[in-house]
C-alpha positions as CSV (number, residue, x, y, z in Angstrom):
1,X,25.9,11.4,-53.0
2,X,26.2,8.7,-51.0
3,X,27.2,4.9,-50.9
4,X,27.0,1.8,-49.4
5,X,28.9,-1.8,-48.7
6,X,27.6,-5.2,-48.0
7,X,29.2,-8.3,-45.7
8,X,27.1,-11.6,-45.2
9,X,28.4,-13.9,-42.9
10,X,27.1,-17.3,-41.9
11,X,27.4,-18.6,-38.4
12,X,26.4,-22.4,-37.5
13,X,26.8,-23.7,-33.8
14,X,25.8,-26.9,-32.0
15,X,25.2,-27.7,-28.7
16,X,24.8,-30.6,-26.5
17,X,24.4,-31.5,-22.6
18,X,27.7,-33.0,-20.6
19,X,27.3,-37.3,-21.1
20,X,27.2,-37.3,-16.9
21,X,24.2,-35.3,-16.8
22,X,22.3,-36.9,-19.0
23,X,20.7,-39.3,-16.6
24,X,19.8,-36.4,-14.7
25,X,18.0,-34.5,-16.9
26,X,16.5,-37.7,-18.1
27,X,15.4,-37.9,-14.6
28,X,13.7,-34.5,-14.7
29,X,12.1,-34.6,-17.8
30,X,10.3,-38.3,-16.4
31,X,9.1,-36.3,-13.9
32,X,8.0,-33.5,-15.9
33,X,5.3,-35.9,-17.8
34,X,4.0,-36.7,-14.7
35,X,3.2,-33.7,-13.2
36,X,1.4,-32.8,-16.2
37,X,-1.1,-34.7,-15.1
38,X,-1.2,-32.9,-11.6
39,X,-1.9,-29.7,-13.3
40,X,-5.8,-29.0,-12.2
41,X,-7.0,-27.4,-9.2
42,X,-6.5,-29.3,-6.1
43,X,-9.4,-30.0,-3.6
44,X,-7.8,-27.7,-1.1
45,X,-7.3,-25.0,-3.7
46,X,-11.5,-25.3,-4.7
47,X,-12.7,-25.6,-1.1
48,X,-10.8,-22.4,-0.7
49,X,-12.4,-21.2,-3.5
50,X,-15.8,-22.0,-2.4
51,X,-15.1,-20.3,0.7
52,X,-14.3,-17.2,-0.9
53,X,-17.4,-17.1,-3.0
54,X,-20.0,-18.2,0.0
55,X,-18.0,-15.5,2.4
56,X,-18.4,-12.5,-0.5
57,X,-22.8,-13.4,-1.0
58,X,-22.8,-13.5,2.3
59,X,-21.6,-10.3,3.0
60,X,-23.9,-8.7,-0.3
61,X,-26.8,-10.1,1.6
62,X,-26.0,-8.2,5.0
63,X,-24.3,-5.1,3.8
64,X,-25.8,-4.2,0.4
65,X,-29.1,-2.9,1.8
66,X,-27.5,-0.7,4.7
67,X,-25.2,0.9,2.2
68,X,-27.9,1.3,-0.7
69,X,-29.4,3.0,2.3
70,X,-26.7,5.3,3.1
71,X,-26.4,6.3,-0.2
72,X,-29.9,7.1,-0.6
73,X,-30.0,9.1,2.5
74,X,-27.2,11.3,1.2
75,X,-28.7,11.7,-1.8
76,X,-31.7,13.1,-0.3
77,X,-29.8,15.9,1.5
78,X,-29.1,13.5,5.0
79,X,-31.2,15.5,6.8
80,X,-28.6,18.8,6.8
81,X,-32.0,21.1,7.0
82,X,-33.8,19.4,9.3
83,X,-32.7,22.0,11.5
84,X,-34.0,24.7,9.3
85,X,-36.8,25.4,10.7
86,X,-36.0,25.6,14.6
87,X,-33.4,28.5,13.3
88,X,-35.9,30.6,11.9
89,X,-38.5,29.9,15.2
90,X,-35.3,30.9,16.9
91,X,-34.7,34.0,15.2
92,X,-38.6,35.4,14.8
93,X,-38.9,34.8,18.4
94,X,-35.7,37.1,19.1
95,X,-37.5,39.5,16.3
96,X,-40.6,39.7,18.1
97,X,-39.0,40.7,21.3
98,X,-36.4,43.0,19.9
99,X,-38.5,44.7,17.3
100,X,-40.5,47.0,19.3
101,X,-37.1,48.6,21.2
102,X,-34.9,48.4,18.1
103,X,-37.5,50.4,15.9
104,X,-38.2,53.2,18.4
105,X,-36.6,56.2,18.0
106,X,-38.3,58.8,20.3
107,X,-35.8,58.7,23.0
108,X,-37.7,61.3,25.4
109,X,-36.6,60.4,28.6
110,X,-40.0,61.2,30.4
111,X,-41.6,58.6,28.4
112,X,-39.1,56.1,30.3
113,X,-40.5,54.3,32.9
114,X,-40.3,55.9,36.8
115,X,-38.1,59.1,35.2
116,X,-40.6,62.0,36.1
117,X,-41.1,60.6,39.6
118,X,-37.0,60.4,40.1
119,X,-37.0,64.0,38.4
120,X,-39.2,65.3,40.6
121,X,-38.2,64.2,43.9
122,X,-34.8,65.6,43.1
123,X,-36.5,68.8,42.2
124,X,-37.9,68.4,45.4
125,X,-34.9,67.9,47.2
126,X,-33.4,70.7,45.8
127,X,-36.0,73.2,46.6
128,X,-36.3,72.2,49.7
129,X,-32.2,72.4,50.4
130,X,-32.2,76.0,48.6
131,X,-35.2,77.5,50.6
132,X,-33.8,76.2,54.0
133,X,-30.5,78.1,53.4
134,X,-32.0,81.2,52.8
135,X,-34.5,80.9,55.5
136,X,-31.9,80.6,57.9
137,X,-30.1,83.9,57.0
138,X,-33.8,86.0,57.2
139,X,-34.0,86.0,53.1
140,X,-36.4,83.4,52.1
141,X,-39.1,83.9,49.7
142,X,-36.9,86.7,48.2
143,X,-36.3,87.3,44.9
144,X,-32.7,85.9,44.6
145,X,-34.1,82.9,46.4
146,X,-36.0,82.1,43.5
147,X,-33.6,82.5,41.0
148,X,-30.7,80.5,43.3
149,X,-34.0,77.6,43.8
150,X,-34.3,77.4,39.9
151,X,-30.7,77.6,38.8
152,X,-29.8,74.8,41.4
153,X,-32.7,72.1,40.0
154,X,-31.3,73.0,36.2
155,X,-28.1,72.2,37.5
156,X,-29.0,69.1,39.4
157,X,-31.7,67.7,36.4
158,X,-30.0,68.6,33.1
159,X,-27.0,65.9,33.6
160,X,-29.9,63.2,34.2
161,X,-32.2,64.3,31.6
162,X,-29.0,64.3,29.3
163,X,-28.1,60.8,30.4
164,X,-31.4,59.3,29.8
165,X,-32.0,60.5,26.7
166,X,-28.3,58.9,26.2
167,X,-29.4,55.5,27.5
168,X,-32.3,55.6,25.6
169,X,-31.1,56.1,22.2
170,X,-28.3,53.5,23.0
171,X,-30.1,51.1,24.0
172,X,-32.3,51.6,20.2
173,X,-29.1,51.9,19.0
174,X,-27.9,48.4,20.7
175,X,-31.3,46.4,19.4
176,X,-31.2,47.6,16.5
177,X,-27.4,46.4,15.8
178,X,-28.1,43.2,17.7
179,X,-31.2,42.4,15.5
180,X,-29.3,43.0,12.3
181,X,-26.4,40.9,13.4
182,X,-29.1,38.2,14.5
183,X,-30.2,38.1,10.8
184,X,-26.9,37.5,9.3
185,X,-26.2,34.9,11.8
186,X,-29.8,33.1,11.1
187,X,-29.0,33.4,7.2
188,X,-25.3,32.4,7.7
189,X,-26.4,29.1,9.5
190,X,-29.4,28.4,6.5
191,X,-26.9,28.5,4.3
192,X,-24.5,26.4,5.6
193,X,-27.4,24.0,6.1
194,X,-27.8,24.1,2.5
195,X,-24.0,24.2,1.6
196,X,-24.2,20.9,3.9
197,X,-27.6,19.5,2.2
198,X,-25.5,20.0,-1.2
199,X,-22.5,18.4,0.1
200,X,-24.5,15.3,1.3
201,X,-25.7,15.0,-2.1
202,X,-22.7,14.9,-4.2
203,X,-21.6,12.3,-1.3
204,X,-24.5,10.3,-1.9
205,X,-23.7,10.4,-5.9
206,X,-20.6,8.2,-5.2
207,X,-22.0,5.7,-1.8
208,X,-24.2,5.3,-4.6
209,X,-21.6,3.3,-6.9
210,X,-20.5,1.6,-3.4
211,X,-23.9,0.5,-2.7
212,X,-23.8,-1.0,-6.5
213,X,-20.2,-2.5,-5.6
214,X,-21.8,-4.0,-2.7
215,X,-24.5,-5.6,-4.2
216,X,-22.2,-7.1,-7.4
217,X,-19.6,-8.3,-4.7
218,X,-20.7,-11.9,-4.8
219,X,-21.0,-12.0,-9.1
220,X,-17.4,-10.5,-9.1
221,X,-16.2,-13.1,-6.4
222,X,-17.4,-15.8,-8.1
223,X,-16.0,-14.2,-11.5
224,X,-12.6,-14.0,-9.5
225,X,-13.0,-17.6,-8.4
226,X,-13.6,-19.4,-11.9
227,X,-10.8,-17.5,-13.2
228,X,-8.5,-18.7,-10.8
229,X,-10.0,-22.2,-11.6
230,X,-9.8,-22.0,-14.9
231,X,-6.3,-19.7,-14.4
232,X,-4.3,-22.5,-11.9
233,X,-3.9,-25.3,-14.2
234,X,-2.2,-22.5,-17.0
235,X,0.0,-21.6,-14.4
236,X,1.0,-25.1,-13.4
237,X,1.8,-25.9,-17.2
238,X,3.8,-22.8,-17.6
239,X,5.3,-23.4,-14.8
240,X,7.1,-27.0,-16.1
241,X,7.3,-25.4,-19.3
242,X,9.8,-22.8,-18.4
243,X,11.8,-26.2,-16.7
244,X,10.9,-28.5,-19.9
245,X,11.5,-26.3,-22.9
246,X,15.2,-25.3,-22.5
247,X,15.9,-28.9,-21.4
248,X,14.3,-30.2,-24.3
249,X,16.2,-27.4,-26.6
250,X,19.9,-28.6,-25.5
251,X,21.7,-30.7,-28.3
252,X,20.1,-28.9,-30.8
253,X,22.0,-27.6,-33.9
254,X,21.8,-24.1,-35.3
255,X,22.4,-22.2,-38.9
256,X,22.0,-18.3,-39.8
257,X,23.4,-16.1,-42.0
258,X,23.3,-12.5,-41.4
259,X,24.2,-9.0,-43.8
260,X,25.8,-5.9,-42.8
261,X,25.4,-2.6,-45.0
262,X,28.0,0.1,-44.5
263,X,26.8,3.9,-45.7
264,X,29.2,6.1,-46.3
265,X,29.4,9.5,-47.4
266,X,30.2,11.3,-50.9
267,X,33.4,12.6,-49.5
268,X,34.0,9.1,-47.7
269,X,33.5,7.2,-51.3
270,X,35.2,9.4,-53.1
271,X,38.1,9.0,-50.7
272,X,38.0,5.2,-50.6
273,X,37.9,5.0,-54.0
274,X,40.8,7.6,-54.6
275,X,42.6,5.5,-52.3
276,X,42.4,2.2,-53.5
277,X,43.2,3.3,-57.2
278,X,46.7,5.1,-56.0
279,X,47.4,1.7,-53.8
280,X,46.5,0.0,-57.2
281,X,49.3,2.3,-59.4
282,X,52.1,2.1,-57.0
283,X,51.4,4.1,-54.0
284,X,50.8,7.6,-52.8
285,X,53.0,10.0,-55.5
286,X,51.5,13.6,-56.5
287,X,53.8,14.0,-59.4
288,X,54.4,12.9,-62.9
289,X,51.8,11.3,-65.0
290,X,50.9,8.0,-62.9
291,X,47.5,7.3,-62.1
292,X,48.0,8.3,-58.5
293,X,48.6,11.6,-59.5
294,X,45.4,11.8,-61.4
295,X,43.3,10.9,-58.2
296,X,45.1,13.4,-56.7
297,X,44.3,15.7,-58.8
298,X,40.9,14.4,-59.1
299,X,40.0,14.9,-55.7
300,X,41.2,18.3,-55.4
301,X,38.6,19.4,-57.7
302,X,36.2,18.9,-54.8
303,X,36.1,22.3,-53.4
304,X,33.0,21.9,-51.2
305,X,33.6,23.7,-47.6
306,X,31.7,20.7,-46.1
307,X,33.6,18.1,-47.4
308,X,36.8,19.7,-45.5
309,X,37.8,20.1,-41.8
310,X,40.4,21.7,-39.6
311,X,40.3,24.8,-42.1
312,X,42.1,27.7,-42.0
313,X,42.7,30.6,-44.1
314,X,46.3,31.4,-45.4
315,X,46.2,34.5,-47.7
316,X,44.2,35.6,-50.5
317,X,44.6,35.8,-54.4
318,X,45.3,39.1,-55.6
319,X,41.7,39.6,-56.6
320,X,41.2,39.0,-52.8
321,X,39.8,35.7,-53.0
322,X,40.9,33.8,-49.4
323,X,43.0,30.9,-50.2
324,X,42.8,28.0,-46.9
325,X,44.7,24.7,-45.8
326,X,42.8,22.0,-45.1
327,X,42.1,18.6,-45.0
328,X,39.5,16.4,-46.9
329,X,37.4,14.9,-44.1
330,X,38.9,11.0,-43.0
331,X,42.5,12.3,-45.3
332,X,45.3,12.7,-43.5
333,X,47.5,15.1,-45.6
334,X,46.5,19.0,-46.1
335,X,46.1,20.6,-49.2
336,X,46.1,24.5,-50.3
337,X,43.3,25.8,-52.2
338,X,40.3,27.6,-52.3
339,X,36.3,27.4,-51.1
340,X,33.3,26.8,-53.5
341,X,31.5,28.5,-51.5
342,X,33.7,31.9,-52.2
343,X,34.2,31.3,-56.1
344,X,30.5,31.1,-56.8
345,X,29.8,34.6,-55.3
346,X,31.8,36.1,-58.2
347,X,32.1,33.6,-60.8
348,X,29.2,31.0,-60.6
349,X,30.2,29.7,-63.8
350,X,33.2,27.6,-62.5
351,X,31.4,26.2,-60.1
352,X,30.1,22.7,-60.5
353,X,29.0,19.6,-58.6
354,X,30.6,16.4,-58.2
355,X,27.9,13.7,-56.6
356,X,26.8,16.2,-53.4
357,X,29.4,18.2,-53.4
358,X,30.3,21.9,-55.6
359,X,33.5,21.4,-57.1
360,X,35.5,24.3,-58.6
361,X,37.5,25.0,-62.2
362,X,40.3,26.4,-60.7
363,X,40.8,28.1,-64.3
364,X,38.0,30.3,-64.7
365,X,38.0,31.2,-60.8
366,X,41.9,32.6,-61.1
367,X,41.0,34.5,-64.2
368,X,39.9,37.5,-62.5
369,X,43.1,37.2,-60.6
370,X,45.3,36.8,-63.2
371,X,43.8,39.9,-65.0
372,X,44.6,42.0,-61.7
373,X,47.8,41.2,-61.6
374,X,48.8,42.0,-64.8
C-alpha cells in the first residue's frame, strides 16, 4: 500500500535592463537591423567559391582517366603473370639439361668417360713396378710373381673403382635432388605470381571507387559550393540572432506554477497518519484510553518483518516462538513483539494484512503458548 502528497506553487518574476544601458543596447539592436541586410554571400566569398569549383573539374579532367586506368589495370591482374612464362622456359630448360644425369642409375664406373684408360695405365704401372722387383732378385716370371703382380693392381684399382662408382651415384643422387628442388621453386614462384595477380585484383576493386570519386569530384564540389552559398547567409542570421534574441527578451515578465507529488510507503503513511492523530489528542501517551493510545496500539498490529529495522531477537514464548525489539522504520522508539513472518508458519489463521503489510492477532498467536504453559 502506498501513498502520495501534492504541493503546487506558483512563481512569477520580472525582469528589466539597468536605465544607463538602455541607450546601449538601443544602439546594438539599430545595428542589428542593418546587418540583416548584409547577410548574403559576399563577392569575395563567391569568387572563392568559383575558384573552388573550376580548380576541382579541373582536376576530374586530368586525373580521372589515369586513375580509371589504374584501377582497370589492377583489375586485370597488373601484369603479376607476365613473368609466368619466362619461369617455366627457365625451369624446362634446367629439365632438359638435368634430366638425362638425374634419371640414370647405372653407376658403372667404366661407362664414365676416360676411367678404363686411367684403370689401365695404373694396372700398367703396377705390373710393371712388381715384375722389376722380382727381376732384380733372379725370380721373375715365377709363380709368386704373379700372384704378388695381381694382388698389388686389386689393391691399387679397387679404392678407384669404389670411388667412381661413389661419384657416380652422387652425382645422380645430386641432379636428381636439385631437379626436384628446381620444381618447387618454379611452382612456389607461379604461385606467388598468382597470389600477386589475386591481390592486384581485390586492389583494383577499391581504385575502382577512387576512379568513380575522381570523376564525381567536380559534381560534389559544386554541391559543396551551393551549399555554402545557400549555407552563409543562415549562418550570418543566426549569428545576430544569438545577439538579438536575449536582448530583445530582457524586461519581459514571467508566470508558472509548478506541482510536487510525495510517495510514500505503507509503513511511512501509516506512521504519518499515527502521528498526526496522537499530536491531535494530546501528545505521545501509551496508556489509558486516549486516542493516542489507540494509534499506538493500532500500529503495533503491523507485524510485517519489512516494515521494521534495527531488529533483534530477545527471547522466545514458551512455545518457542522468538520474540524481537525493534523499531517501525522512520519511528524512533522500539517496541517488543513478535514477526509475521514466524506466526504464520504455525498458526496462519492470525495472520492478516493491513494495506502491504501481514499484521498479526496477537491472541490467536499466544494461544499455543498459553496452553504450554499451563
Amino acid at each position: 500500500m502506498g501513498g502520495e502528497s501534492k504541493q503546487t506553487s506558483t512563481q512569477q518574476s520580472q525582469t528589466q535592463p539597468w536605465t544607463t544601458a538602455q541607450p546601449v543596447l538601443g544602439d546594438i539592436l539599430t545595428q542589428l537591423q542593418g546587418g540583416l541586410k548584409n547577410t548574403g554571400v559576399t563577392a569575395g566569398e563567391n569568387n572563392a567559391l568559383n575558384t573552388i569549383e573550376q580548380n576541382a573539374n579541373n582536376s576530374a579532367t586530368k586525373y580521372a582517366p589515369a586513375v580509371a586506368n589504374y584501377a582497370t589495370t589492377l583489375l586485370n591482374g597488373g601484369y603479376a603473370t607476365g613473368q609466368s612464362g619466362n619461369v617455366n622456359d627457365a625451369y624446362q630448360a634446367y629439365l632438359r639439361a638435368t634430366q638425362g644425369l638425374a634419371s640414370n642409375t647405372d653407376y658403372n664406373p667404366y661407362k664414365t668417360a676416360g676411367f678404363k684408360d686411367a684403370i689401365d695405365t695404373m694396372a700398367s704401372d703396377i705390373t710393371n713396378s712388381t715384375n722389376g722387383q722380382f727381376a732384380a732378385a733372379g725370380r721373375d716370371l715365377s709363380g709368386y710373381n704373379q700372384q704378388t703382380v695381381a694382388r698389388g693392381i686389386a689393391q691399387g684399382v679397387a679404392p678407384t673403382i669404389a670411388a667412381q662408382f661413389n661419384e657416380n651415384r652422387n652425382a645422380q643422387q645430386g641432379a636428381a635432388g636439385n631437379l626436384y628442388n628446381a620444381g618447387n621453386t618454379t611452382a612456389g614462384i607461379q604461385t606467388g605470381l598468382t597470389q600477386q595477380d589475386l591481390a592486384n585484383r581485390g586492389q583494383g576493386v577499391t581504385a575502382a571507387g577512387a576512379a568513380t570519386d575522381a570523376a564525381n569530384v567536380g559534381a560534389n564540389a559544386t554541391l559543396a559550393a551551393e551549399a555554402q552559398r545557400r549555407g552563409i547567409p543562415v549562418q550570418a542570421l543566426g549569428l545576430l540572432a544569438q545577439i538579438g534574441i536575449p536582448i530583445a527578451g530582457l524586461g519581459s515578465e514571467s508566470n508558472g506554477s509548478s506541482t510536487t507529488t510525495n510517495q510514500m510507503s505503507g509503513a511511512q503513511q501509516f506512521a504519518t497518519i499515527a502521528q498526526g492523530i496522537s499530536g491531535l489528542f494530546g501528545g505521545g501517551g501509551s496508556g489509558g484510553g486516549s486516542a493516542a493510545g489507540t494509534v499506538g496500539n493500532m500500529i503495533k498490529f503491523i507485524s510485517d518483518r519489512n516494515a521494521k529495522e534495527d531488529i533483534q531477537e530477545v527471547g522466545t514464548l514458551h512455545d518457542g516462538t522468538p520474540v524481537y525489539r525493534y523499531r517501525y522504520k522512520g519511528q524512533p522508539g522500539f517496541q517488543i513483539g513478535l514477526m509475521a513472518q514466524d506466526v504464520e508458519q504455525y498458526a496462519p489463521e492470525a495472520v492478516g494484512r493491513i494495506g502491504e503489510f501481514k499484521a498479526v492477532d496477537y491472541k490467536l498467536a499466544t494461544e499455543r503458548s498459553v496452553r504450554k504453559a499451563a
